[in-house]
Structure formats: C-alpha cells, structure tokens
PDB file of N, CA, C and O in Angstrom:
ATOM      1  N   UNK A   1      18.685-116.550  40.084  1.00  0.00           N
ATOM      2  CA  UNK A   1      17.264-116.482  40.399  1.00  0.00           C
ATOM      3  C   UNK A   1      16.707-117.890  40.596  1.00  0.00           C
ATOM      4  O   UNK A   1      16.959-118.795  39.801  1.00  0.00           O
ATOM      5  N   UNK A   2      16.144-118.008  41.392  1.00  0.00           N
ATOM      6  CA  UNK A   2      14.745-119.013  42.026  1.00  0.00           C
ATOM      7  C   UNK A   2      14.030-119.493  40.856  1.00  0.00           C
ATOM      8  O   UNK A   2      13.729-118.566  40.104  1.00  0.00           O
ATOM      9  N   UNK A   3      13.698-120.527  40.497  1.00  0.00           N
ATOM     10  CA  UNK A   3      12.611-121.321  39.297  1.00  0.00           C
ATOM     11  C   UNK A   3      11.474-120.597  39.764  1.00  0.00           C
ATOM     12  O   UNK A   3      10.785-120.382  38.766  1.00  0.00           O
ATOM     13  N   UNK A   4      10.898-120.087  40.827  1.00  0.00           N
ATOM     14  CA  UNK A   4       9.880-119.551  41.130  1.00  0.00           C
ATOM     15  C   UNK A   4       9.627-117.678  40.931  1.00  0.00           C
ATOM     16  O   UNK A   4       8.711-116.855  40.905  1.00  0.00           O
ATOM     17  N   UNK A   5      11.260-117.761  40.816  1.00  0.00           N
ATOM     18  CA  UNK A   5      11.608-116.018  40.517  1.00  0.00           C
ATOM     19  C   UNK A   5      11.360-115.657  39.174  1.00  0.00           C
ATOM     20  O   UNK A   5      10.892-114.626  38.690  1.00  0.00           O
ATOM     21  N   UNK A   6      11.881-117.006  38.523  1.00  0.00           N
ATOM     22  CA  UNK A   6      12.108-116.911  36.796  1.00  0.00           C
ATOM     23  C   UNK A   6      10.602-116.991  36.280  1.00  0.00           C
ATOM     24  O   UNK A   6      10.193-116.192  35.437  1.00  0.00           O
ATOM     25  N   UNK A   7       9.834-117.941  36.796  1.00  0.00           N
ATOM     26  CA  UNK A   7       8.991-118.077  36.434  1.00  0.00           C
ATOM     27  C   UNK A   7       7.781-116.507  36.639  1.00  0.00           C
ATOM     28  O   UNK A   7       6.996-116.178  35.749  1.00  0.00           O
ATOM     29  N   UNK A   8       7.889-115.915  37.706  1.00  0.00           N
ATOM     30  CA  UNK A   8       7.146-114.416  37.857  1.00  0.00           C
ATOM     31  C   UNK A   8       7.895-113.632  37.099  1.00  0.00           C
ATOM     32  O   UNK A   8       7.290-112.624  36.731  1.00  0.00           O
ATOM     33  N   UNK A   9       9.020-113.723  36.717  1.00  0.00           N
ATOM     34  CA  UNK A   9       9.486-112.635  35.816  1.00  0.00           C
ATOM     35  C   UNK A   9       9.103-113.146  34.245  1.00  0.00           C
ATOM     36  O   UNK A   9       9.132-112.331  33.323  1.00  0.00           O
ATOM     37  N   UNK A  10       8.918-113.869  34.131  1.00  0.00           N
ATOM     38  CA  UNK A  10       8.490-114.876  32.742  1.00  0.00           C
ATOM     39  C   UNK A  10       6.662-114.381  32.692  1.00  0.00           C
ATOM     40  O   UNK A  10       6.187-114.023  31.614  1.00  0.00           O
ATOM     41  N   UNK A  11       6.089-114.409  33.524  1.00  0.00           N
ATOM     42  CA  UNK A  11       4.560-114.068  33.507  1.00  0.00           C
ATOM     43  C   UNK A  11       4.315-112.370  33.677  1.00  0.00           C
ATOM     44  O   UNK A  11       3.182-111.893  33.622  1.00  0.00           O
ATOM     45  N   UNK A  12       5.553-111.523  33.892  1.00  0.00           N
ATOM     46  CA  UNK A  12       4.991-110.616  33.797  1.00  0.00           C
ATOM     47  C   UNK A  12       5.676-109.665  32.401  1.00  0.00           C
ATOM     48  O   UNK A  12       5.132-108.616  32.056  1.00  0.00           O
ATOM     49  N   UNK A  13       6.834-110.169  31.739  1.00  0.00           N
ATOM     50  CA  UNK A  13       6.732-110.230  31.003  1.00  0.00           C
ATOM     51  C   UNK A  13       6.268-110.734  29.531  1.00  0.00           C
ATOM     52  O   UNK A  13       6.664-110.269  28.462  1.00  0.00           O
ATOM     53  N   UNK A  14       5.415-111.703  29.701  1.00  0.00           N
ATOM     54  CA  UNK A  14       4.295-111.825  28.898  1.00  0.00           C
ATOM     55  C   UNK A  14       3.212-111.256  28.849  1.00  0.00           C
ATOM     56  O   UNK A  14       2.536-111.197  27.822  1.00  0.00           O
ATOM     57  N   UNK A  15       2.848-110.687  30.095  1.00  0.00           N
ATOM     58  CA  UNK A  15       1.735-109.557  29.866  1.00  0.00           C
ATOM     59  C   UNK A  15       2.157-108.166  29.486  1.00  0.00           C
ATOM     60  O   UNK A  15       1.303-107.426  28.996  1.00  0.00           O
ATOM     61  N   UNK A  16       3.486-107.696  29.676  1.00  0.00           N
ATOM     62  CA  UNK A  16       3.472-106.448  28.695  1.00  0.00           C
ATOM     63  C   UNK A  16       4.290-106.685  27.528  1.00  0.00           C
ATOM     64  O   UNK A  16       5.055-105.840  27.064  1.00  0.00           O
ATOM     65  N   UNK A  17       4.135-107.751  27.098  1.00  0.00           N
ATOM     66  CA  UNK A  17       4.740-108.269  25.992  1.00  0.00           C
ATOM     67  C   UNK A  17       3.494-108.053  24.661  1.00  0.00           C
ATOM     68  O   UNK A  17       3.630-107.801  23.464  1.00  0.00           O
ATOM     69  N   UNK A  18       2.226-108.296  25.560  1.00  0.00           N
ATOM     70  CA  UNK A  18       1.233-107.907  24.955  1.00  0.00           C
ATOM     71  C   UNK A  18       0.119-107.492  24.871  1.00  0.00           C
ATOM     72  O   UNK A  18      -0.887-107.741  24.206  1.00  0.00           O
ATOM     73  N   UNK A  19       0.596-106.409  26.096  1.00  0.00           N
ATOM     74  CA  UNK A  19      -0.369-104.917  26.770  1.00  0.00           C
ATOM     75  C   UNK A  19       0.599-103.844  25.796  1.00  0.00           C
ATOM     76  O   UNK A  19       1.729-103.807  25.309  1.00  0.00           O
ATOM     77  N   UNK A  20      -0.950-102.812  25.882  1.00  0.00           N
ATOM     78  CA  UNK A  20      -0.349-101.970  25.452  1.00  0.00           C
ATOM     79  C   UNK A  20      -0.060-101.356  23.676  1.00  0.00           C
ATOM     80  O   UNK A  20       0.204-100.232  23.249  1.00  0.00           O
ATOM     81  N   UNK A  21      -0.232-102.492  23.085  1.00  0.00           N
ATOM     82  CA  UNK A  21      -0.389-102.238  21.418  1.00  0.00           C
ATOM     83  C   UNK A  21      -1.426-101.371  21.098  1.00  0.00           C
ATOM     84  O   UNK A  21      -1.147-100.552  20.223  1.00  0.00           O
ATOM     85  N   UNK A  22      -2.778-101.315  21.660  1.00  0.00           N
ATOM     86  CA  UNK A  22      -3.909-100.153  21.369  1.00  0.00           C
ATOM     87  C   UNK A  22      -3.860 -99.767  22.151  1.00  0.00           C
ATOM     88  O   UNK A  22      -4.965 -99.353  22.500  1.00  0.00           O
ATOM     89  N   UNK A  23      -2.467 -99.428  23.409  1.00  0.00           N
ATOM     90  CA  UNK A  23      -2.796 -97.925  24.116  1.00  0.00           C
ATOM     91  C   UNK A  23      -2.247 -98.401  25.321  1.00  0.00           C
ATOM     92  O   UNK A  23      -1.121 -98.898  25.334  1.00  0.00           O
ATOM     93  N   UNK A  24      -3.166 -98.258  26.676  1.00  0.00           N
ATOM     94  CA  UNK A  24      -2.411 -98.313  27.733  1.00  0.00           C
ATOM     95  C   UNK A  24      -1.630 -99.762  28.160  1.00  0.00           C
ATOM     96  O   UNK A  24      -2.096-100.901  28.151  1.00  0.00           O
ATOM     97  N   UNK A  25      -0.599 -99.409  28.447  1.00  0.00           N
ATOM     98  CA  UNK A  25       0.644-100.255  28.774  1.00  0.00           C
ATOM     99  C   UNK A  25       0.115-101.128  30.118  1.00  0.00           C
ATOM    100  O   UNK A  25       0.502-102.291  30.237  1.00  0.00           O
ATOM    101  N   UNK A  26      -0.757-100.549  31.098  1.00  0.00           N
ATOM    102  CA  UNK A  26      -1.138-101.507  31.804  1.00  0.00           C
ATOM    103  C   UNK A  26      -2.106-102.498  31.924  1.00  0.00           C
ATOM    104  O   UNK A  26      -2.381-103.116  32.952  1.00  0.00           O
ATOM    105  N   UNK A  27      -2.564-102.610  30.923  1.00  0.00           N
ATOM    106  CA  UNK A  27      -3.702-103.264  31.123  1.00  0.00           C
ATOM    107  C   UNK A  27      -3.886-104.221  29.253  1.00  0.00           C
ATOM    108  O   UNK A  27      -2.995-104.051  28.421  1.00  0.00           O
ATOM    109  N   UNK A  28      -4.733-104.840  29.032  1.00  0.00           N
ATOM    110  CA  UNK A  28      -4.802-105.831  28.076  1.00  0.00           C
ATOM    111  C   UNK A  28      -6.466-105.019  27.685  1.00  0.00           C
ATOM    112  O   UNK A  28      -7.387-104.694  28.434  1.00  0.00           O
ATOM    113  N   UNK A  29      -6.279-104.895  26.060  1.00  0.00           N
ATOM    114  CA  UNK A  29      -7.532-104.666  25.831  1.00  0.00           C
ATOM    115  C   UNK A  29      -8.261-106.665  25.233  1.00  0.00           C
ATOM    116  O   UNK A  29      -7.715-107.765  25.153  1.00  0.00           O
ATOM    117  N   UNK A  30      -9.746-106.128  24.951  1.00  0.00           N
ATOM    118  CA  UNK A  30      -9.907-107.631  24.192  1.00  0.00           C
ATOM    119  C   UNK A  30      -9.103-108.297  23.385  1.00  0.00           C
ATOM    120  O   UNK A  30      -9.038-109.526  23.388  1.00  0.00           O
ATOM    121  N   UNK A  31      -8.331-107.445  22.525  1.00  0.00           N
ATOM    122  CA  UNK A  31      -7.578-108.215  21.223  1.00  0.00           C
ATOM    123  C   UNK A  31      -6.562-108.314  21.540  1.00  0.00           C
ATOM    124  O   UNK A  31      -5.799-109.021  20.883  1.00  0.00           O
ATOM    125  N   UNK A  32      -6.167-107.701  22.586  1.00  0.00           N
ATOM    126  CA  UNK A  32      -5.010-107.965  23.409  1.00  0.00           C
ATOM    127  C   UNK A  32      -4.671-109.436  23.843  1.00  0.00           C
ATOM    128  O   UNK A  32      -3.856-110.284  23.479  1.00  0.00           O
ATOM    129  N   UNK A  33      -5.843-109.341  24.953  1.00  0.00           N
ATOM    130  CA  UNK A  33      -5.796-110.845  25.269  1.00  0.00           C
ATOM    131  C   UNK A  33      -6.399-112.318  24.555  1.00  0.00           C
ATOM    132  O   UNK A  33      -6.117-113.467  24.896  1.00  0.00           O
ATOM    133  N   UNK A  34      -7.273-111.891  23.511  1.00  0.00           N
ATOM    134  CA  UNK A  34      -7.141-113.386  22.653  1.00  0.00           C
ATOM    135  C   UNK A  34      -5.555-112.884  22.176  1.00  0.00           C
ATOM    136  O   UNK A  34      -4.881-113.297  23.120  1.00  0.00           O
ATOM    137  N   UNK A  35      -5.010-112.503  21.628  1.00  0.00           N
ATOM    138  CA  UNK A  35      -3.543-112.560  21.345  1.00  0.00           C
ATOM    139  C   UNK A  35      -2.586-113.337  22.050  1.00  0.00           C
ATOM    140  O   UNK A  35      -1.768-114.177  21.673  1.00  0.00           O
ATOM    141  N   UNK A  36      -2.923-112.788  23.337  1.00  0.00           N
ATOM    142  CA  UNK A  36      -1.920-113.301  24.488  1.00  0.00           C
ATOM    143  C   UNK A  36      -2.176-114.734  24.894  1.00  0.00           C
ATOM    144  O   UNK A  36      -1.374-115.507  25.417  1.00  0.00           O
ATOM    145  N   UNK A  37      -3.902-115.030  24.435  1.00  0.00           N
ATOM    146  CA  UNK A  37      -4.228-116.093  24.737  1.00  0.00           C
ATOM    147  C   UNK A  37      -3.989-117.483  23.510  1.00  0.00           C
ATOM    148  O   UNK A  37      -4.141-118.704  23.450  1.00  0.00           O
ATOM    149  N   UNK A  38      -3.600-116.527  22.801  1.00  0.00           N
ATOM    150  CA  UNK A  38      -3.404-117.705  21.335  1.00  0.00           C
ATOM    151  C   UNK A  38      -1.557-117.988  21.128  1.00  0.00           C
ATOM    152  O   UNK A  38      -1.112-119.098  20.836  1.00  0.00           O
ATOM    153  N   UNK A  39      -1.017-117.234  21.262  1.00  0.00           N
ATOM    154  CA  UNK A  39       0.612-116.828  21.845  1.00  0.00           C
ATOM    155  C   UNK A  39       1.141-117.440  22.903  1.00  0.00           C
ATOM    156  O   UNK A  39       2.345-117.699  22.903  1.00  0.00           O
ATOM    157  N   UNK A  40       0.400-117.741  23.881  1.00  0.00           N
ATOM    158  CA  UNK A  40       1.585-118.018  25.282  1.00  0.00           C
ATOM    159  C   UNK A  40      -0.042-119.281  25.697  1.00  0.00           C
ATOM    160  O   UNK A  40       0.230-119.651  26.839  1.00  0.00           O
ATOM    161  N   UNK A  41      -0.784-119.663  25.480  1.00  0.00           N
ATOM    162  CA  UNK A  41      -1.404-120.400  25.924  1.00  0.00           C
ATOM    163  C   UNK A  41      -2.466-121.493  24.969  1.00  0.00           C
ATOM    164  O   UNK A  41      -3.044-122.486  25.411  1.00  0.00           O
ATOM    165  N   UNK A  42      -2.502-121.017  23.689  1.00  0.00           N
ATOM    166  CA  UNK A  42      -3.171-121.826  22.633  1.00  0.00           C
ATOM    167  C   UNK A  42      -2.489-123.408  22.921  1.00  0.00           C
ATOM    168  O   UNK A  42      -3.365-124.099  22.400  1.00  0.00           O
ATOM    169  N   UNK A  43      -1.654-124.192  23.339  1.00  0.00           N
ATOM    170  CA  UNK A  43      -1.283-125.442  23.370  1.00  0.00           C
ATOM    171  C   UNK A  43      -1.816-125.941  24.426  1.00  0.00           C
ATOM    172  O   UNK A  43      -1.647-127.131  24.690  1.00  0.00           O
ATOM    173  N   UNK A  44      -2.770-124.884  25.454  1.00  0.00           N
ATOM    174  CA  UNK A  44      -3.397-125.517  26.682  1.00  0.00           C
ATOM    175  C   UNK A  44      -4.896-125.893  26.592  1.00  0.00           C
ATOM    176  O   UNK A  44      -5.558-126.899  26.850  1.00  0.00           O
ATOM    177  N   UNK A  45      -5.157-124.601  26.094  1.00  0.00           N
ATOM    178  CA  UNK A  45      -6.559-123.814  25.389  1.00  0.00           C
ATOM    179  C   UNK A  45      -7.348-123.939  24.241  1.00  0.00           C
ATOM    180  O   UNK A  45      -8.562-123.756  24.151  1.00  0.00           O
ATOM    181  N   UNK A  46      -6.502-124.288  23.315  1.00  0.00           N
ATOM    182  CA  UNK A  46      -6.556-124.600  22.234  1.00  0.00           C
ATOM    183  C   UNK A  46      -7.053-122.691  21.794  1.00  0.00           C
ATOM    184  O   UNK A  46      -7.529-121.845  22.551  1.00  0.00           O
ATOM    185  N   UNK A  47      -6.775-122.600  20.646  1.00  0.00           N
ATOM    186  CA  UNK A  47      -7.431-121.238  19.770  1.00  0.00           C
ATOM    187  C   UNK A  47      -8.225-120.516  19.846  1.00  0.00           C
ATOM    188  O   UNK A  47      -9.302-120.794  19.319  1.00  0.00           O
ATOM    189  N   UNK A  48      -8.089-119.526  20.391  1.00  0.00           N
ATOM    190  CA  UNK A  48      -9.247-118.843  20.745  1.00  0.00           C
ATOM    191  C   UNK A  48      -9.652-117.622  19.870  1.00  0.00           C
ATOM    192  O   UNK A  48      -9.314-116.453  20.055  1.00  0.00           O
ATOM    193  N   UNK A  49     -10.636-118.241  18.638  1.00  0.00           N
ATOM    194  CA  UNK A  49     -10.959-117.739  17.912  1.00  0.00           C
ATOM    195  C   UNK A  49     -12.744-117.885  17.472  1.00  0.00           C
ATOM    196  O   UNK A  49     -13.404-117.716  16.447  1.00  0.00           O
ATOM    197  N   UNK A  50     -13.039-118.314  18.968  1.00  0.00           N
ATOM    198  CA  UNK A  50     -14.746-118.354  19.171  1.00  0.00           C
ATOM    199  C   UNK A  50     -14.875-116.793  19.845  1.00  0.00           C
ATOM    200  O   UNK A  50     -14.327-116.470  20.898  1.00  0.00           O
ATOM    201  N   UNK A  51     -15.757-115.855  18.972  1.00  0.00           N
ATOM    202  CA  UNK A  51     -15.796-114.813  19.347  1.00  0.00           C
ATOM    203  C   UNK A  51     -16.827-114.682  20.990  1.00  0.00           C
ATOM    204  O   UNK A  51     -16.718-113.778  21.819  1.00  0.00           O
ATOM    205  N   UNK A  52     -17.596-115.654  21.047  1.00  0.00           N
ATOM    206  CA  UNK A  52     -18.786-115.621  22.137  1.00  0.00           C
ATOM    207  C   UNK A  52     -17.688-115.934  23.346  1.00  0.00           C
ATOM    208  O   UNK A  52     -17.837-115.337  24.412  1.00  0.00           O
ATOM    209  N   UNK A  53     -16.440-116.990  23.166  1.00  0.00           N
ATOM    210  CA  UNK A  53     -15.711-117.294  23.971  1.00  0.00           C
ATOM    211  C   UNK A  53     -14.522-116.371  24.881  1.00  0.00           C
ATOM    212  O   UNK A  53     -14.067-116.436  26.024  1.00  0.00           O
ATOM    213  N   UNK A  54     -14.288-115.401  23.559  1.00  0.00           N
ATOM    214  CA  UNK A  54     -13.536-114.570  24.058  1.00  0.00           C
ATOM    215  C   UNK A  54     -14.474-113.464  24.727  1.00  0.00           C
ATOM    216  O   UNK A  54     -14.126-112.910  25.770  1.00  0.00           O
ATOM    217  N   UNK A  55     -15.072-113.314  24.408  1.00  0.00           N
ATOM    218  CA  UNK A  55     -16.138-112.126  24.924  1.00  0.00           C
ATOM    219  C   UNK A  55     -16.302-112.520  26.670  1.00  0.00           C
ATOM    220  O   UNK A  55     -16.098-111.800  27.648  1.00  0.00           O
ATOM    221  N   UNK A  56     -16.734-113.893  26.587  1.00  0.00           N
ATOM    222  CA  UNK A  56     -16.865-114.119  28.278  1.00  0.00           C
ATOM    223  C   UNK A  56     -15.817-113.864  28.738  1.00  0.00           C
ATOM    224  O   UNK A  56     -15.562-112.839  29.371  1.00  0.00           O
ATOM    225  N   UNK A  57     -14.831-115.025  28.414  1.00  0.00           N
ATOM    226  CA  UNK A  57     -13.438-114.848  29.051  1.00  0.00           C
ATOM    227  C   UNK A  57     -13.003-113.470  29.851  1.00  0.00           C
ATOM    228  O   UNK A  57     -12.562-113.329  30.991  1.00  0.00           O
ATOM    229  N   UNK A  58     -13.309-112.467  28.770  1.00  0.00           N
ATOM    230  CA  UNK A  58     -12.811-111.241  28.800  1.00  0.00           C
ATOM    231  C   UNK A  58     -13.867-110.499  29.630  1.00  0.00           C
ATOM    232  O   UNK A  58     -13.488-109.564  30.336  1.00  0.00           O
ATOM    233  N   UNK A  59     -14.867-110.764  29.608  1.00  0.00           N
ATOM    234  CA  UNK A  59     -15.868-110.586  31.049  1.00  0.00           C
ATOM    235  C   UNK A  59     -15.559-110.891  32.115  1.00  0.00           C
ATOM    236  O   UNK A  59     -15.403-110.019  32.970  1.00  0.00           O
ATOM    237  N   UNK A  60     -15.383-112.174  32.388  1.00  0.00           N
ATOM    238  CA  UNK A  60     -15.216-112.878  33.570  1.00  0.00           C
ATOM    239  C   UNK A  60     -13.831-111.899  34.265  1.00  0.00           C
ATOM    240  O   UNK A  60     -14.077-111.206  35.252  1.00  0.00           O
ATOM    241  N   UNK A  61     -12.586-111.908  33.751  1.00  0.00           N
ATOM    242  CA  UNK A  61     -11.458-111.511  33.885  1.00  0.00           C
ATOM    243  C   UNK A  61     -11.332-109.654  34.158  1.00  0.00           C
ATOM    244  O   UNK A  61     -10.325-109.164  34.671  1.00  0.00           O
ATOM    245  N   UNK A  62     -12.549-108.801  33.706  1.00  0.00           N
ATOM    246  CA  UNK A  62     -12.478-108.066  33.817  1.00  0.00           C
ATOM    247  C   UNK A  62     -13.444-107.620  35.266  1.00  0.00           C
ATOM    248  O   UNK A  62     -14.597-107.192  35.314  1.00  0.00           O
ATOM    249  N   UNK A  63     -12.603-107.871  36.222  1.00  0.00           N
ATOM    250  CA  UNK A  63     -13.761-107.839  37.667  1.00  0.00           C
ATOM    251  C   UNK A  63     -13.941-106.774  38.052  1.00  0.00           C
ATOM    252  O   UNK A  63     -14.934-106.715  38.777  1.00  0.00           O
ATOM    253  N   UNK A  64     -13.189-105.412  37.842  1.00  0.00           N
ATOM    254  CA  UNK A  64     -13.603-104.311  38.284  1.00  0.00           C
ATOM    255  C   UNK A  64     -14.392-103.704  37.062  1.00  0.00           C
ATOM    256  O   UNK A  64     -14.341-102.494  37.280  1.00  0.00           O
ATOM    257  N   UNK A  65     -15.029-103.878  36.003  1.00  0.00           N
ATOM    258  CA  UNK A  65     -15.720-103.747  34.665  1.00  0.00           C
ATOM    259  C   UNK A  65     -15.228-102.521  34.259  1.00  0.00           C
ATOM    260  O   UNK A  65     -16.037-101.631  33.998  1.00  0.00           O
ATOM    261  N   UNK A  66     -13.632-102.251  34.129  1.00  0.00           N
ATOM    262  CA  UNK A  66     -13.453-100.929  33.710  1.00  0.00           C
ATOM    263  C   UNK A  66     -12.855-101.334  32.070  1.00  0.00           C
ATOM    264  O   UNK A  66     -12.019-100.626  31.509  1.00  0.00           O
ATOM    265  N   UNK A  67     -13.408-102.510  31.478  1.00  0.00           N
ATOM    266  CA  UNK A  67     -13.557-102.322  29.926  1.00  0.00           C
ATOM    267  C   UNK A  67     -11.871-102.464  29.595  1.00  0.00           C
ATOM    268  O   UNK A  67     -11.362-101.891  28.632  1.00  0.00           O
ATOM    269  N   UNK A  68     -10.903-103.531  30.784  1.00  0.00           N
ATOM    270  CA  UNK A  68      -9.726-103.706  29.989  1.00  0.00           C
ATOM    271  C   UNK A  68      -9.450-104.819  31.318  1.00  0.00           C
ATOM    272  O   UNK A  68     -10.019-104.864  32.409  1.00  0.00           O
ATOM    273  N   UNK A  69      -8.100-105.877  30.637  1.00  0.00           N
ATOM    274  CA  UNK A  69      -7.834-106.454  31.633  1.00  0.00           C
ATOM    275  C   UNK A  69      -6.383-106.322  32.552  1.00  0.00           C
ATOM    276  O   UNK A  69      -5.361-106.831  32.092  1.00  0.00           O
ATOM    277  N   UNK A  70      -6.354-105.646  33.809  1.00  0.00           N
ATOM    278  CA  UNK A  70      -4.903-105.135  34.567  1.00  0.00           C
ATOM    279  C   UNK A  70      -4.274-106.268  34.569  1.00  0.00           C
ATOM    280  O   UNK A  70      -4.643-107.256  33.935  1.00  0.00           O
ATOM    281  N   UNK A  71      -3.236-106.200  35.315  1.00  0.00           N
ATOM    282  CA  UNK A  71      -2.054-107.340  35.633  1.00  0.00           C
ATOM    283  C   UNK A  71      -3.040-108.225  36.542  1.00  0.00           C
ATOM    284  O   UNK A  71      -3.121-109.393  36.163  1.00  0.00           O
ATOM    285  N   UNK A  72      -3.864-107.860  37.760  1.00  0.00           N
ATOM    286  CA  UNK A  72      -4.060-108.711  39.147  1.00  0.00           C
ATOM    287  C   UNK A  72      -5.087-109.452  38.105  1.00  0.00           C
ATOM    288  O   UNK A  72      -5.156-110.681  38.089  1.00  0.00           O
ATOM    289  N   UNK A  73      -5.956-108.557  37.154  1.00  0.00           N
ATOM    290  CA  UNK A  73      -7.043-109.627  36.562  1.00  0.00           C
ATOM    291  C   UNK A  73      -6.397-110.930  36.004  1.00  0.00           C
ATOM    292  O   UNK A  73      -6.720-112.068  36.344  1.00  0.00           O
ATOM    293  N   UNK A  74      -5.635-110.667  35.283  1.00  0.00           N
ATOM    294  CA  UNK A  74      -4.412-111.184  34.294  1.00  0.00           C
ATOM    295  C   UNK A  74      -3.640-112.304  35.290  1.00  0.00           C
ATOM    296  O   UNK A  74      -3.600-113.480  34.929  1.00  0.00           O
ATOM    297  N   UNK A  75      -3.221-112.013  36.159  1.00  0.00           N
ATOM    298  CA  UNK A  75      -3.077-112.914  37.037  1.00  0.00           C
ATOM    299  C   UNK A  75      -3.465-114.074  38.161  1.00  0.00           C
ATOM    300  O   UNK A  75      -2.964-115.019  38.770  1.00  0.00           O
ATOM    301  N   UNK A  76      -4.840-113.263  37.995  1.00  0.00           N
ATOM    302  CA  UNK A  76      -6.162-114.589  38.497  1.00  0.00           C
ATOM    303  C   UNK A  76      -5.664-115.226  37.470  1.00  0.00           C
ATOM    304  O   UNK A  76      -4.759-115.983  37.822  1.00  0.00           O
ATOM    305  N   UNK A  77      -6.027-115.245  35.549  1.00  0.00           N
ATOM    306  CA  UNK A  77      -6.108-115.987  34.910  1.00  0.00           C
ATOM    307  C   UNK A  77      -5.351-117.181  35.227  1.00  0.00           C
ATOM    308  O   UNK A  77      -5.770-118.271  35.616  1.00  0.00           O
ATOM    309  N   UNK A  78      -4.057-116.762  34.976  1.00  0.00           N
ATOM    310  CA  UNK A  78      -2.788-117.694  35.197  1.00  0.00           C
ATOM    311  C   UNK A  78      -2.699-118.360  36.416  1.00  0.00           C
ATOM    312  O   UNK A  78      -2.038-119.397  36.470  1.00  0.00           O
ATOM    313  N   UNK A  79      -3.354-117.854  37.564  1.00  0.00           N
ATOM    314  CA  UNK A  79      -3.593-118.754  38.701  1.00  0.00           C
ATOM    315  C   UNK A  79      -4.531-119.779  38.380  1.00  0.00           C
ATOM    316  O   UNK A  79      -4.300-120.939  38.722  1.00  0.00           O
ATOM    317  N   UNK A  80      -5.180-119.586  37.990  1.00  0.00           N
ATOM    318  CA  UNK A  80      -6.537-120.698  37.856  1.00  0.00           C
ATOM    319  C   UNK A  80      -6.042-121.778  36.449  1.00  0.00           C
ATOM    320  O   UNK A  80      -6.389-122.959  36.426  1.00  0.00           O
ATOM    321  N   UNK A  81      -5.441-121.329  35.657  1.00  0.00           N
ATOM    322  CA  UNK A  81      -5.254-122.037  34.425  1.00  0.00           C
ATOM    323  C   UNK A  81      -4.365-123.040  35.026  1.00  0.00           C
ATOM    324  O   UNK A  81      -4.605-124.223  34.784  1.00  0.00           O
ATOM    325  N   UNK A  82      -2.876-122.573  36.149  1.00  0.00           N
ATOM    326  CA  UNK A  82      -2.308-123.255  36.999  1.00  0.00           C
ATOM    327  C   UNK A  82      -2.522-124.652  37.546  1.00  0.00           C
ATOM    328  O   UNK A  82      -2.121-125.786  37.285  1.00  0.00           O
ATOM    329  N   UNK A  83      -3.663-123.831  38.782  1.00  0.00           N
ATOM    330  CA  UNK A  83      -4.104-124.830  39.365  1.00  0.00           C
ATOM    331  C   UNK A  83      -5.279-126.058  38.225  1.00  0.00           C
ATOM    332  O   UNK A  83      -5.525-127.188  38.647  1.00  0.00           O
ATOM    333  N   UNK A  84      -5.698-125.702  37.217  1.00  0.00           N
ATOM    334  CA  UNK A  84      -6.642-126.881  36.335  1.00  0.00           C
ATOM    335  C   UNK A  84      -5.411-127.710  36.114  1.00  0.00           C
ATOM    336  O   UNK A  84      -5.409-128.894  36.453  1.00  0.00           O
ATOM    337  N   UNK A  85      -4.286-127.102  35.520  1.00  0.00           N
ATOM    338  CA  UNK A  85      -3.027-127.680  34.828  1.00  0.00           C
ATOM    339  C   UNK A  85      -2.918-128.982  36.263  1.00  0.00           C
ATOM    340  O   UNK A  85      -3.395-130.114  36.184  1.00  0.00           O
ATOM    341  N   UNK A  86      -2.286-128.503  37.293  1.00  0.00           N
ATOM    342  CA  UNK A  86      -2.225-129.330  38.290  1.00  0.00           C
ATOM    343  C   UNK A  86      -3.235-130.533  38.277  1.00  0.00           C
ATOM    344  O   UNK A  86      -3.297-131.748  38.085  1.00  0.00           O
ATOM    345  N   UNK A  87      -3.914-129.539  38.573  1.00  0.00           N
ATOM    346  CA  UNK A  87      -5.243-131.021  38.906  1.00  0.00           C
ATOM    347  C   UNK A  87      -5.217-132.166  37.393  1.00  0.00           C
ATOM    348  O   UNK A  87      -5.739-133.273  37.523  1.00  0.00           O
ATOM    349  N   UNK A  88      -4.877-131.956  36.665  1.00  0.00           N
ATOM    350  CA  UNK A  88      -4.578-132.599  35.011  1.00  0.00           C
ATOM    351  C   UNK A  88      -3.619-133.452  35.291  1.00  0.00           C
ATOM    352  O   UNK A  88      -3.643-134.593  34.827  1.00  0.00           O
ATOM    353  N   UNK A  89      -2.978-133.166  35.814  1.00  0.00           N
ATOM    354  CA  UNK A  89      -1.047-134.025  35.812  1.00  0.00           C
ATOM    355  C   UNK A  89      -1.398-134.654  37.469  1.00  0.00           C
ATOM    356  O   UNK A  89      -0.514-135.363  37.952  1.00  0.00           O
ATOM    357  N   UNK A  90      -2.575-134.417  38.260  1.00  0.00           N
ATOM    358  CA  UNK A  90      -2.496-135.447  39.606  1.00  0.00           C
ATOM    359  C   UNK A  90      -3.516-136.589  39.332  1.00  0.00           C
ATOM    360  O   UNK A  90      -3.976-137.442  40.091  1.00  0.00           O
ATOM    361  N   UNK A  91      -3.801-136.251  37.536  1.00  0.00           N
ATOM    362  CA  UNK A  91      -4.857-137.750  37.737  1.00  0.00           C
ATOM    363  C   UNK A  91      -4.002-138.832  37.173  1.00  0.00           C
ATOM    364  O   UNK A  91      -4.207-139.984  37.554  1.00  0.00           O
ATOM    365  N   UNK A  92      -2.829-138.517  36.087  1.00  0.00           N
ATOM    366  CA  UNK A  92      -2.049-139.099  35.746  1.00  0.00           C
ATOM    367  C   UNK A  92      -1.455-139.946  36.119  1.00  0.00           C
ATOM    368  O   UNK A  92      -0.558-140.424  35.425  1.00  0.00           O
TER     369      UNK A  92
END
C-alpha cells in the first residue's frame, strides 16, 4: 500500500475505532468525539475538556444537524486540522 493508502485506511479506522460505543456504528455521538478528539488528536489540540468547546466543535462538524457526527463530517475535520498542520510546518 501507498503512504497515502495507509494513511486513509489509518483515518478511517480511527473513526470506527470510536463510533459507535452509544449506538450507531456510523456516525460519532458528542462523547464520542471529544474521545476521539482527546485519543488520536489531544497532542495537536491540546484536551478537550472545555465543555462550551466541545459543544461548538460538535456543532460546527455536524452540518446536516442530524444530532451526530458521519464519516464526510468527520472528515472535513481531519481535512482542515491537515491543512492548519501544513500551514504550521511552512512557516518553519
């Protein structure tokens, strides 16, 4: 596999790594994703244990407002966290 193969199989098994504990397998509830967000991204993010913080987050991310977050929402995230990461390491 492709570094670019490994890496999509690496991101989508982190999201049902931790979808799915209160119920549906596709999608991330709130406690889902501060989980996922303290687990696979707290060294970027730092802790996300500001409740007002997670609340947006989990707003913002939820674009069709059906009260959970799918893979494509889930995957904006990681696009955008991406590209900040980038822009971080091109001022360097």
């Amino acid at each position: 596999m492709s570094q670019i193969q490994k890496a999509m199989a690496l991101m989508i098994s982190c999201f049902h790594k931790h979808s799915g504990k209160e119920g549906d397998k596709t999608t991330l509830t709130k406690a889902e994703l501060k989980d996922l967000l303290n687990a696979e991204l707290g060294d970027v993010l730092g802790k996300a244990d500001d409740k007002a913080a997670i609340d947006k987050i989990f707003k913002d991310l939820d674009a069709d407002g059906s009260g959970s977050v799918d893979f494509q929402e889930y995957a904006t995230l990681v696009a955008c966290i991406t590209m900040i990461c980038n822009e971080q390491l091109g001022k360097k």
